[in-house]
N, C-alpha and C positions, 0 to 999 in steps of 0.2 A: 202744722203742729200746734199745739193747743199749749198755752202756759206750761198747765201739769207735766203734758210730756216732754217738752223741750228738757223739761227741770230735771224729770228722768233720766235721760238721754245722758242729762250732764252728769250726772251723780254716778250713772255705770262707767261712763269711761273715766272720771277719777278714781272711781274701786280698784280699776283694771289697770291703768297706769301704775299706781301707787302699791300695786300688790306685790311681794317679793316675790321674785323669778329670780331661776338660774343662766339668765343670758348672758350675752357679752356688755349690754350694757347696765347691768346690775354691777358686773363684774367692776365694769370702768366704775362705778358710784363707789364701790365699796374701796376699792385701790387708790380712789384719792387724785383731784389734778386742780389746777391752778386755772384762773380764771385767762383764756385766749386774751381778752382786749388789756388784762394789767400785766401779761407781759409783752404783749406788744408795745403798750406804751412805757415800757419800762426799755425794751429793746430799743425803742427812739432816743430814747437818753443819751445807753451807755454810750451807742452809735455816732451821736453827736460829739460828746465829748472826746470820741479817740479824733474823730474825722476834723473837727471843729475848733474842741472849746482849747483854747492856750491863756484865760485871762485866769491866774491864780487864784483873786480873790473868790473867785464865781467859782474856781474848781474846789475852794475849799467848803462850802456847801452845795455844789451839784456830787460829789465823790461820794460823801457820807450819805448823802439821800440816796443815793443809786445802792450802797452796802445796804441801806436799811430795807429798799425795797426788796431788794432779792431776799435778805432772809425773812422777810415775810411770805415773801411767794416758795422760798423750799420747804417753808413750815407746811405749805397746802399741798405739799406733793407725798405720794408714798417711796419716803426714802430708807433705804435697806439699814439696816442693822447695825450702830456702830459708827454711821454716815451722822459727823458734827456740822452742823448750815453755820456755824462762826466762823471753825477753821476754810470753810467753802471759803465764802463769803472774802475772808481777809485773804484766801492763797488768790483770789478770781481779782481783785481790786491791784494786787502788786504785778497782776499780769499784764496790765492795762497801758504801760509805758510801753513794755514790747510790743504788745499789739499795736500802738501807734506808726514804732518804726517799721515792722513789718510792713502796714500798710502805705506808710511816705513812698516805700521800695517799692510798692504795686503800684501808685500812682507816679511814679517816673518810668516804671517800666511801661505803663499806659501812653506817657506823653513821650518816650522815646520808639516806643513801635507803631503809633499812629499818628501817620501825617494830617490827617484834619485834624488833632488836638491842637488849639492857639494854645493854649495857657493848663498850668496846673488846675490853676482856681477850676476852671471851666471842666475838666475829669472831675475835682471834688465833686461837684455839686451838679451836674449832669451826665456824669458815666453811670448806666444799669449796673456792667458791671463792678465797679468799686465799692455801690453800697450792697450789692451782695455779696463779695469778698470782705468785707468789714463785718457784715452780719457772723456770715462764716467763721471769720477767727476770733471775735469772741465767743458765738457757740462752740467751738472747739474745745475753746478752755472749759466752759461745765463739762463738756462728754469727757475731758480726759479728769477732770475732780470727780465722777460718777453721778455726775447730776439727772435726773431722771427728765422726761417729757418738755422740760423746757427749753432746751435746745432745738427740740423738733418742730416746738410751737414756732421760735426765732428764725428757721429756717423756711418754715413753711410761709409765714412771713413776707420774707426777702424773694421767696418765690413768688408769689401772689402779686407784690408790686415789681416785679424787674422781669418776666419769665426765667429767671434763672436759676435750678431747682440744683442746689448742692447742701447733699447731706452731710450732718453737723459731724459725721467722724471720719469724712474724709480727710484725708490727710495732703496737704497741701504746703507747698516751697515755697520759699521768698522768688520776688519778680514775678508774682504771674499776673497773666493777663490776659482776660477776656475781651475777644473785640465783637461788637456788636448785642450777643448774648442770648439773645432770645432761640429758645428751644434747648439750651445748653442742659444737660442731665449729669449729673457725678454721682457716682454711687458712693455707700458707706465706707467700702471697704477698698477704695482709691487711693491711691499713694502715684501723688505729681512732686518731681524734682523741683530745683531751681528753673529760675529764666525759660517757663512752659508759655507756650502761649497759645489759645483756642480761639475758632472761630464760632457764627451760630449752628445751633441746629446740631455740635456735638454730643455723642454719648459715651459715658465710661461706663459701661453696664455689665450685667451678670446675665445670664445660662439660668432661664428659669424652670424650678424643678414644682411637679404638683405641689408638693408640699416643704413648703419656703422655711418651714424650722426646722427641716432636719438638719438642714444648713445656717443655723444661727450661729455669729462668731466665728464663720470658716473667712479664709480670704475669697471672697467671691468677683470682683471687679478689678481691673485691670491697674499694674505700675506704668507711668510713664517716667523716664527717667530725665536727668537734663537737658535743657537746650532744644526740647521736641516743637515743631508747632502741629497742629493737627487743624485741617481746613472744614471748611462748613460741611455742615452733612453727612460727617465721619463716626462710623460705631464701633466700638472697640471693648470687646466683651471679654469676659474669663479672669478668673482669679489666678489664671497660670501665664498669661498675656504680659509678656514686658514688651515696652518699648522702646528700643535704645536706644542711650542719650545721641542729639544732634541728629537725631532724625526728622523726616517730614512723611505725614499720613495726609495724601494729596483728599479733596472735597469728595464726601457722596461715598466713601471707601467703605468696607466692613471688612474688620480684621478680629480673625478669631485666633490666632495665634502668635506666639512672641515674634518681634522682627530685632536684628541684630543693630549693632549701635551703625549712624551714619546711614541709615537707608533712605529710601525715597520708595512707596508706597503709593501705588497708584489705580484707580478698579480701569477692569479693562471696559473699552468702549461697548455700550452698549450695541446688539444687532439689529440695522432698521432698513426696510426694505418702502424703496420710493418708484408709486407707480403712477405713470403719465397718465391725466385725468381725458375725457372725449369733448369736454368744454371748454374751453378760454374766459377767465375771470373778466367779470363786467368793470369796468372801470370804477365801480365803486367798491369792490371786493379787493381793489388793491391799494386801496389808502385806510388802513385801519388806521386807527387812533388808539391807542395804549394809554 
């Protein structure tokens, strides 16, 4: 291409980009959202400070930066009608004690149900899952102030570095505890008791229909009630699905329907059929290496 036309070339796909459309992502521009990396980096903060900070002096200017941040960033968001970012802001800040204790409760129940945990310290600061339950229950509290996209960004987040993918309006018990994590899916509309515990590779999922709004705001995803643990590789769908307390949902299960309290849940063995081969393995075919 020649100067002129390159220049061309450039000048039509700015006309085109920048021309108003009725798409979905004109749509998003016009609705308004908050920059992904200043709340993540604002995420890292609050995060710190529940999991971390206990020096006063430092929480007396890390608390107030953290309020200042956020309502800067719900200023950026399309917040509904009537929706105050002070009052947010101050109810989201006095939430922040409890969320501490909540979470001290997730890290004993961590170093109480897992015998390789040596030490608390050692959950803090290298369990997957702690810092995505930490993420979790401070995005909770925006979902339940009606805070818009920012919890979804926090979450997605905590996904992205942990594979642990739990949506901010799940509803989640003290003591729980994720062991290992990765693969692990909670949907929105989740409701876990106390003293739950999961392994990887779970799902609390939903019954998906063509068209996913006609079902917005329904309960779509599964209650687990007290005391449940559910083993790796377990699917557990339906917004009509309890699971009751002091039960166990054995690895690899899918469970489409409620189970009563005290159960044991288990998939039947799969059928596999073994037929004697006309050769004899060479002596090198029997020392694999893994």
């Amino acid at each position: 291409m020649t100067s002129k036309r390159i220049e061309e070339v450039y000048e039509a796909a700015i006309a085109e980009l920048s021309a108003s459309a009725d798409d979905a992502l004109s749509k998003a521009d016009s609705e308004g959202y908050p920059d992904r990396d200043e709340v993540v980096a604002w995420t890292e903060r609050v995060k710190s400070v529940v999991l971390h900070q206990r020096d006063r002096g430092r929480l007396r200017a890390e608390v107030p930066a953290l309020g200042e941040r956020l309502l800067r960033l719900l200023m950026k968001v399309g917040v509904p009608e009537g929706f105050d970012p002070e009052a947010v802001v101050a109810s989201f800040v006095r939430r922040l004690p409890e969320v501490r204790r909540r979470l001290a409760e997730d890290v004993e129940a961590a170093f109480e149900g897992d015998p390789a945990a040596k030490s608390f310290a050692e959950i803090v600061v290298s369990y997957p899952s702690i810092e995505a339950i930490a993420v979790h229950r401070l995005a909770h509290e925006l979902v339940k102030l009606g805070v818009p996209q920012i919890p979804r960004i926090m979450a997605e987040h905590a996904h992205a570095r942990t594979g642990i993918d739990i949506h901010p309006g799940a509803q989640i018990g003290r003591r729980f505890f994720i062991d290992h994590g990765t693969g692990v899916v909670i949907g929105e509309t989740s409701r876990i008791g106390d003293n739950v515990r999961i392994y990887q590779g779970v799902t609390l999922g939903a019954f998906s229909p063509r068209r996913g709004q006609r079902i917005r705001g329904l309960k779509r995803h599964p209650t687990i009630e007290d005391d449940v643990t559910i083993y790796a590789g377990a699917t557990i769908l339906g917004g009509e699905t309890v699971i009751g307390h002091c039960s166990v949902i054995s690895g690899n299960t899918t469970v489409t329907e409620s189970v009563p309290p005290n159960s044991r849940v288990v998939p039947e063995p799969p059928r596999q059929e073994i037929r004697r081969g006309d050769s004899e393995c060479s002596p090198e075919q029997l020392h694999w290496e893994i």
